[in-house]
N, C-alpha and C positions, 0 to 999 in steps of 0.2 A: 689181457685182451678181452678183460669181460663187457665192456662199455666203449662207447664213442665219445672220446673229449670233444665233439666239434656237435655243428646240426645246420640243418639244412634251410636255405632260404623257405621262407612259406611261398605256396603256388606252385607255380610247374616244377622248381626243382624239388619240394618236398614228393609232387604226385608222382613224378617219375622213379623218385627214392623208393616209394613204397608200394609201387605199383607189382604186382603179382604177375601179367599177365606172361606168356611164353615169347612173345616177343615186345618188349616195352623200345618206346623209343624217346631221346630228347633231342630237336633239333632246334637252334637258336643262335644265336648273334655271337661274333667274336668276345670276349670276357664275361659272358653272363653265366660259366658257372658250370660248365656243362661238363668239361673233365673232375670236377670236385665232385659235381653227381653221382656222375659214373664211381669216380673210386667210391664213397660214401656207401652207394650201392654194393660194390664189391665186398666193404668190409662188414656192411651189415649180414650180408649172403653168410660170410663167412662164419660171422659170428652165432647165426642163427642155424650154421648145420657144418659143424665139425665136424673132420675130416673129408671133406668134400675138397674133390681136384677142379678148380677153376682156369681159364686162361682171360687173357688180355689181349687185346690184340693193336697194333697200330698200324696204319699206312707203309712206314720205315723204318729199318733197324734203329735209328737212329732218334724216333720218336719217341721210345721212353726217358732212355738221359735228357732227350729236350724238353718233352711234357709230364710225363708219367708221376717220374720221382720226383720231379721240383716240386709239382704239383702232391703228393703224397708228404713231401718236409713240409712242405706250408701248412699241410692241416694235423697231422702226427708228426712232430720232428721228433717231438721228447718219446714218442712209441718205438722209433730205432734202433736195433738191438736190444731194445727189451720186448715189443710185442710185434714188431715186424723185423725182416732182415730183408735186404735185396741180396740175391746170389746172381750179382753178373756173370760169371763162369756159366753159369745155369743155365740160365736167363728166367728166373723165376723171383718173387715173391713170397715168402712162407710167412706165415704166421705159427710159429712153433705150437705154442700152449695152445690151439685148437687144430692143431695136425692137419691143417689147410695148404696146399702150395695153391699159387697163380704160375701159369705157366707163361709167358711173355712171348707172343709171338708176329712175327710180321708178316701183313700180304701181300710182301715181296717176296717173300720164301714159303713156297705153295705145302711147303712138306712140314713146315712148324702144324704139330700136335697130330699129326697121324698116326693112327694107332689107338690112340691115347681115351678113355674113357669118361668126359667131362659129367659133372653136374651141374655147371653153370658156367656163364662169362660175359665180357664185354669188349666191343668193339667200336674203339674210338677213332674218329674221322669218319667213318665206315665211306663218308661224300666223296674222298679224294681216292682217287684210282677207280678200277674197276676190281672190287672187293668179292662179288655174288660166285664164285667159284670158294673162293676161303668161305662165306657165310654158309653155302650149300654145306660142305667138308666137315662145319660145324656145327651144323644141325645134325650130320649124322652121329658126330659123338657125341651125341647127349646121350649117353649111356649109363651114368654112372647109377648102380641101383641105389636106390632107397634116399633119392634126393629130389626135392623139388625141380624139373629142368628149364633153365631159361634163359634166352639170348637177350642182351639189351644193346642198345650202339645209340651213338652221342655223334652229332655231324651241324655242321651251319644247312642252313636251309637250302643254300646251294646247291642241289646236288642233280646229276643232269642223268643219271641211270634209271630208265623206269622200274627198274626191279624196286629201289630202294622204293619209290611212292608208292609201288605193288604193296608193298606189305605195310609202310608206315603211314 
């Protein structure tokens, strides 16, 4: 898990890849790319701060077997079960050899990751539904000590909550 087989379109998806900020945002067109980002982004996170507790987040439970993981074999297949695992029981993510979990959670279920002490994550669609209750819940656990802390979220430009332009 020392390296990324894959790499980023140049332009916005690279800038968003690499962007530092505490809240980064990508927001764009159906197929241009925006969940590869996102992951991309995760697993550089990952890779650049070992053992760091991440989450994920989607619209619906349902939304990582439809987007998440398809979207994760298209760019790592051959890293499965050797640098990544999904634990559906879990609902998690690990990357073993950097003591990383992602924790999977949806903002249909207000209670995914309470408690829990993040260093970082991503929140994909963040447009569809009304998310700003799960986002708030997840700012507060940026807790994890001794990591860079940072929320990112990937959504089409559609999005009709003004909290979302508030901050992006």
């Amino acid at each position: 898990c020392g390296h990324m087989p894959f790499a980023t379109m140049p332009g916005a998806q690279r800038d968003f890849v690499l962007c530092e900020a505490a809240y980064a945002g990508l927001f764009a067109g159906r197929g241009s790319g925006k969940s590869i980002a996102g992951l991309v982004k995760l697993i550089r996170y990952a890779q650049m701060n070992p053992g760091a507790l991440l989450f994920a987040t989607q619209p619906t439970t349902d939304g990582f077997e439809q987007n998440i993981l398809p979207a994760l074999r298209k760019i790592w297949r051959e890293g499965e079960g050797t640098d990544w695992a999904f634990k559906e029981k879990k609902g998690q993510i690990v990357f073993e050899s950097l003591k990383v979990t992602v924790l999977l959670l949806s903002a249909e279920s207000t209670m995914g990751g309470i408690g829990a002490s993040f260093a970082a994550g991503w929140m994909d669609e963040i447009g569809i539904g009304n998310q700003r209750n799960l986002f708030l819940d997840l700012q507060l656990a940026m807790r994890q000590d001794e990591y860079p802390h940072q929320i990112w979220v990937t959504s089409t430009p559609k999005v009709t909550f003004p909290w979302i332009r508030q901050i992006w």
